[in-house]
N, C-alpha and C positions, 0 to 999 in steps of 0.2 A: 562504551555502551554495548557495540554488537561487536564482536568476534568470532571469528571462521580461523577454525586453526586443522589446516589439512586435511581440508573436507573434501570428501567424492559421493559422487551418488548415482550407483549406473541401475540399470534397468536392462532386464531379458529382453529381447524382441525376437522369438521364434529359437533358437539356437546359438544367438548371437547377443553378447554383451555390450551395451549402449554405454559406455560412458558421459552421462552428459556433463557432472562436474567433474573434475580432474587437479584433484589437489591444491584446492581455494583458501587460501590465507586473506585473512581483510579484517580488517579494523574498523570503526566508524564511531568517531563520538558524537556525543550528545548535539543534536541544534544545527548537524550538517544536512546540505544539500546536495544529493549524489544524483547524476544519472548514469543509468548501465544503459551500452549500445552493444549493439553488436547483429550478425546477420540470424536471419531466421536458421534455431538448432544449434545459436554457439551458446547455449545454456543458461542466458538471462531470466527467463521467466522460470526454469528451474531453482536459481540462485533467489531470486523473488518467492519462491513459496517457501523456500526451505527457510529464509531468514522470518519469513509469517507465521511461520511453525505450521502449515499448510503439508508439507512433508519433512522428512525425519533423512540424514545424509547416511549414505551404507556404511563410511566410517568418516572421522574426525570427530569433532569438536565444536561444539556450538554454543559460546556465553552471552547471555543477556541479563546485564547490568552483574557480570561478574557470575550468574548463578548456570549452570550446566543446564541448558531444559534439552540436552539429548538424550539425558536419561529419566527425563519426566515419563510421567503414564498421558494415555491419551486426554482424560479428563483431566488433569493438571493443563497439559498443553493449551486444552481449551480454555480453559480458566485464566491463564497467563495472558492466550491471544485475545481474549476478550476484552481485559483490561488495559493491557500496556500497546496492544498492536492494532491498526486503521486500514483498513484496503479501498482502496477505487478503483477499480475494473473496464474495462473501455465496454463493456456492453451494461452496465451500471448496476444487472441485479437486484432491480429495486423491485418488491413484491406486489405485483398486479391490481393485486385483490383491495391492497393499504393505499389510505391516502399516503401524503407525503407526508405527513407530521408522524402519520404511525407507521413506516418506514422509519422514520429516525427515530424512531421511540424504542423498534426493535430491542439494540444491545441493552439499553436501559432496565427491558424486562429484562432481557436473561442475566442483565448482575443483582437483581431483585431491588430495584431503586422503588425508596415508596412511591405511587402515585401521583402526589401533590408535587414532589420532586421532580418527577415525569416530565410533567407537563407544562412547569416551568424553565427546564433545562432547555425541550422541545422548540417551543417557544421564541428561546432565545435565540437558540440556534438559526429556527428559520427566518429571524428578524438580522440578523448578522449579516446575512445572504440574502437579504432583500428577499425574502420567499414566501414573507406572512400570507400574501393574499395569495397564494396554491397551496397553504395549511391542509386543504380541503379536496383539492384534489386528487384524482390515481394518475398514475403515470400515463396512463395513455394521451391525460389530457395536458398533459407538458410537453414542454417541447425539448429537444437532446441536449442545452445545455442547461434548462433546469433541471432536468434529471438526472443528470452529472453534480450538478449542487448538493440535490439532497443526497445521494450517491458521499458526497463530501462532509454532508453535514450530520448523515448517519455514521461515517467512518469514525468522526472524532468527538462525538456526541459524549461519550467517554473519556474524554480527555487522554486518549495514549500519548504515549513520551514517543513514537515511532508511525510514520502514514508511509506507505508504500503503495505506490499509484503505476498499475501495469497496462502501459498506452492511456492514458485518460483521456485523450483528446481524439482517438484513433476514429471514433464514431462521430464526432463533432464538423462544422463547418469552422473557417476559418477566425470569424470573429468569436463565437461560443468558447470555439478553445484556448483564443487567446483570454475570454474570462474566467476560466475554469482554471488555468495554469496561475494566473492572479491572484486566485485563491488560494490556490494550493500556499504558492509563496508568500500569502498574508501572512498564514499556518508555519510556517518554517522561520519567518521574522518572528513570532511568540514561541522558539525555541521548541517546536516539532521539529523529529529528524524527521528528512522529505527524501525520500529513494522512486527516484522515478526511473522505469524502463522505458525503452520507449524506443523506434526507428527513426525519428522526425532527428536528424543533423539540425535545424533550429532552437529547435526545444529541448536534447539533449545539451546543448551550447549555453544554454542557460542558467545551468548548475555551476556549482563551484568548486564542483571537482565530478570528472569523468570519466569514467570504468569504461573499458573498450572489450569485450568477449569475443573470442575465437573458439571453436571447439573445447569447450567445455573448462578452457583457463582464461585467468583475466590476462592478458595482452599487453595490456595499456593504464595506469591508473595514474590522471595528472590533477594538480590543480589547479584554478585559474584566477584572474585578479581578482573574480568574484570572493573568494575565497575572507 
């Protein structure tokens, strides 16, 4: 499904060339469970956008479901990430202004979904997640791990074959996160790939297979009996 074949992707910093990835080879089919570890600057969260279509690698190779999108235009990219690809962010990004239902309605406009489809999809969603009755609310009037939900429930409101979740719990207490992670792996049991970054040695441990980063190469990539 994702393939990374010899990818680096450095960045100037004044004079000086960043290598954050460094010659990334990886695989991952369909319906797995990944987490990437590793210390803050060994390239996980760069490895996380790049597989989002988020940024673009300075050289290699990048196939999703077999097709090259390193040589897509910007608006293809968007159009792909829109469709196939889900993010949840540990600061959740969920927009102010919107209830929660129109938060997750978001991607729904921008793939021009009729209406009547809208807001039956919406719906469903926040009833999935126990969240009908904050349909109505803004985020401020939630609390961190509903917000994280719809956060969740906007990500995949589109059905992507792909969720990529960068620290989801990072902002959470410890009960919230452990329902938010629950989730995620509801989502991974219905055959979403689940790529979680993350610092947490717990919640990394909980995948069934785990990427370890070092300076900008993977290190480490094992599976476990989860698997």
């Amino acid at each position: 499904m994702i393939e990374l074949h010899q990818v680096h992707r450095d960045f100037l910093v004044g004079d000086q060339t960043v290598h954050a990835l460094n010659d990334i080879n990886l695989t991952i089919t369909a319906g797995e469970y990944l987490s990437i570890m590793g210390p803050s600057g060994s390239g996980k969260s760069t490895l996380l956008n790049l597989i989002g279509l988020l940024d673009r690698p300075s050289s290699g190779q990048y196939l999703l479901d077999g097709e090259d999108v390193t040589t897509l235009g910007d608006v293809q990219q968007a159009h792909t990430r829109n469709r196939r690809i889900g993010f949840v962010f540990q600061a959740f990004h969920l927009v102010p202004r919107l209830t929660a239902a129109e938060n997750v309605e978001l991607p729904l406009i921008l793939a021009a979904t009729p209406p009547q489809e809208r807001r039956e999809r919406v719906a469903a969603a926040l009833e999935a997640l126990n969240l009908s009755d904050r349909a109505r609310h803004k985020p401020e009037q939630l609390s961190g791990g509903q917000r994280q939900r719809i956060a969740i429930a906007r990500a995949t409101i589109t059905e992507p074959a792909v969720l990529l979740a960068d620290e989801p719990t990072g902002n959470l207490d410890h009960q919230s996160g452990g329902d938010v992670i629950e989730t995620l792996e509801r989502l991974n049991r219905r055959a979403i790939t689940l790529i979680v970054v993350t610092h947490d040695a717990e919640l990394g441990a909980r995948a069934s297979r785990r990427i370890l980063m070092r300076d900008g190469r993977i290190e480490s990539d094992k599976r476990t009996d989860r698997a």
